[in-house]
N, C-alpha and C positions, 0 to 999 in steps of 0.2 A: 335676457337683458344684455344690452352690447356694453362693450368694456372701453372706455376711454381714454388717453394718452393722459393729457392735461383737464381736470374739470375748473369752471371759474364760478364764484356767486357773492353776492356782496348784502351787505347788512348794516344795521345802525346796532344793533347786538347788545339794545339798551336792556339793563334787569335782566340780564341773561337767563334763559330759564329753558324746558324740553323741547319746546318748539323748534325754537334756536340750534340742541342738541339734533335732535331726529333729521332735520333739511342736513347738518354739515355729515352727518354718519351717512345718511342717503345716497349724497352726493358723492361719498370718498367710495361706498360700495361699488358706485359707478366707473368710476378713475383711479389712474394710476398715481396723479397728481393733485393735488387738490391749491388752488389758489382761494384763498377768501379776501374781500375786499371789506373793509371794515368803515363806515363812514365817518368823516369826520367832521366835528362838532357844529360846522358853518353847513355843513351840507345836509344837515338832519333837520333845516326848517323845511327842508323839502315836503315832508311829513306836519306841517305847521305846528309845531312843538320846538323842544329844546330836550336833549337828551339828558335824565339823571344822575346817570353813571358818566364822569369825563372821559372822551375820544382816549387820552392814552391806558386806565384802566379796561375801558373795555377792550382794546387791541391787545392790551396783555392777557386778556381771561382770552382770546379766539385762538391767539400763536397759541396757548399752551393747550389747547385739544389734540388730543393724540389722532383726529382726523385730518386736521390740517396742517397740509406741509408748510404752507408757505401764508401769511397774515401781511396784507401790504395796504397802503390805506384809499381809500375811495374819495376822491378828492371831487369830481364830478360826474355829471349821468350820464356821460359820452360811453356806451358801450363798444365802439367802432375804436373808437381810443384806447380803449382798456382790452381790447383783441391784438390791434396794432404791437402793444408790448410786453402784452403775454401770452399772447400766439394759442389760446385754449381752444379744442374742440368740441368744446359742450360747454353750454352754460345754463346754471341748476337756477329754479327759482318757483317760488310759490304759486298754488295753483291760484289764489283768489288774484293773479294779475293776468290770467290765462283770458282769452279771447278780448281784452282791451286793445283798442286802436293803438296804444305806446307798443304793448307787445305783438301783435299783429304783425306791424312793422320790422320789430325785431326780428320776427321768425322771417321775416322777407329777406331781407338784407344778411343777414346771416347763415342764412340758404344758400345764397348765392356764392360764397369762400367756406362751405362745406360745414359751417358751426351747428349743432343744435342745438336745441333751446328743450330744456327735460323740466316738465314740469311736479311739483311734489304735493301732497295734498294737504291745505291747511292744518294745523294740530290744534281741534278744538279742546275750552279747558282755558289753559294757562295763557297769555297773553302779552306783554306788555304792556299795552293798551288798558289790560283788566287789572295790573297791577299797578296802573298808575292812579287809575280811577280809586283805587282801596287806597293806596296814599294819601291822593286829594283828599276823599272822606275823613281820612286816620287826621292828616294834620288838622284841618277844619274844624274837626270834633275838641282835636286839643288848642285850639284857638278859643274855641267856646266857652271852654272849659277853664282854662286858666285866667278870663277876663274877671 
């Protein structure tokens, strides 16, 4: 496994949960550095949703992992942006975006000023996705319920 100067990866980091854990520990076994980019609250419709946990609690659960050096926030998807001002040589990231035309691209362009692109492999199970759906359920039921 090659070893890293600076790693970068960024997240909406909502319901924080193992998935979440396993990619940032991954990533830091990789580097010497670990940047995370945490999203913030306008830039999570990306995802067509709205995050449950607000942008500043969740940047405070990511700073405080003993994986990550550095928690700064992700304001938008410019990757080439966010290299420009933290100059990282690898950027970590989920494998269910691996071979998409977005990332594709990435690995092109980021090939070219020497960055790779480390893919990690989904952590089937726990979600947020699957946690939001039991939410959805949980509240609904007690809508039902208290009518």
């Amino acid at each position: 496994m090659k070893k890293y100067k600076v790693g970068y990866t960024t997240g909406v980091y909502d319901m924080f949960h193992i998935g979440h854990l396993n990619l940032l520990r991954r990533a830091k076994e990789q580097c010497d550095y670990l940047i995370v980019g945490v999203t913030i609250d306008e830039l999570v419709s990306y995802k067509n949703k709205t995050a449950v946990i607000p942008y500043d609690e969740r940047y405070a659960i990511v700073e405080s992992i003993k994986y990550v050096d550095q928690a700064v926030p992700q304001e938008n998807m410019n990757k080439m942006e966010a290299w420009e001002k933290y100059k990282f040589d690898v950027m970590f990231v989920g494998d269910d975006w691996k071979g998409t035309e977005k990332w594709n691209e990435f690995e092109r362009i980021f090939k070219e000023i020497g960055v790779d692109i480390v893919y990690f492999p989904y952590t089937h199970g726990t979600s947020s996705t699957k946690l939001r759906d039991v939410l959805d359920r949980l509240l609904s039921e007690e809508v039902v319920l208290t009518r």
